[in-house]
C-alpha positions, 0 to 999 in steps of 0.5 A, a space after each residue: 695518763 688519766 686519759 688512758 685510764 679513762 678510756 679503760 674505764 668508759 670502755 665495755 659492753 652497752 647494758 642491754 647487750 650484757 642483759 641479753 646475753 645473761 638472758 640468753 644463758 638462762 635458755 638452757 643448752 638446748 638453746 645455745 646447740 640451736 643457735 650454733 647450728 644457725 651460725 654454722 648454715 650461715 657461715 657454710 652458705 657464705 663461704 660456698 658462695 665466697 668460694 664461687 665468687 672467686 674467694 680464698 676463704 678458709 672455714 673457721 671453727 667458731 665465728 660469727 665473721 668471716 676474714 677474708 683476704 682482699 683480691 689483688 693486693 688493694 687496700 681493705 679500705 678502698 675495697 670496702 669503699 668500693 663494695 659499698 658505693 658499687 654493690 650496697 654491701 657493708 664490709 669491714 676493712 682489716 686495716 680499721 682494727 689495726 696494721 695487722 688486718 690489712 690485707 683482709 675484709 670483714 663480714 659478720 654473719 648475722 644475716 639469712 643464708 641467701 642474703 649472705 650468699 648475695 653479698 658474696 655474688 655482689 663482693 664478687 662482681 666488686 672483685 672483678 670489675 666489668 
């Protein structure tokens, strides 16, 4: 039990991403409209170039990740293994976040627009192997 406990307590988010994000609302919301439209390129850019790499990517409303069903049924993780060994890309399998992410492959968009879109060219070539 102590364990448990334990676990919920060592638990939280690193200092310096809690003082950055206190920094960043202080910007104003100038600051935040700028930043949400950043993240609105960057998820419109990937899901076009998902959809165009064969892809069935739904647009969420508010994200910095995009979830995506794994093509053929494989496993997210061998899926994920193979992105990374075959194209060099770095994919969250859904199965690490628990039974209900199977299916599924995670990618953040923290990246420039054209780089996400190579990804999904690269993830593409990964889903239809030559």
């Amino acid at each position: 039990a102590l364990s448990r406990v334990k676990t919920f307590v060592d638990t939280g988010v690193f200092l310096a991403v809690q003082a950055a994000g206190a920094a960043a609302l202080d910007q104003g919301e100038e600051w935040v409209h700028d930043n949400v439209a950043i993240f609105q390129q960057r998820r419109d850019r990937a899901v076009s170039a998902l959809r165009d790499a064969g892809f069935d990517v739904s647009v969420p409303r508010a994200t910095m990740y995009l979830w995506i069903p794994v093509p053929g049924g494989e496993p997210s993780e061998d899926f994920a293994r193979r992105a990374l060994t075959e194209e060099g890309v770095v994919v969250l399998p859904g199965a690490s976040l628990g039974p209900g992410g199977e299916g599924f492959f995670r990618i953040a968009l923290t990246s420039e627009p054209e780089r996400l879109a190579e990804a999904a060219r690269r993830l593409g070539r990964v889903a239809r192997p030559s």
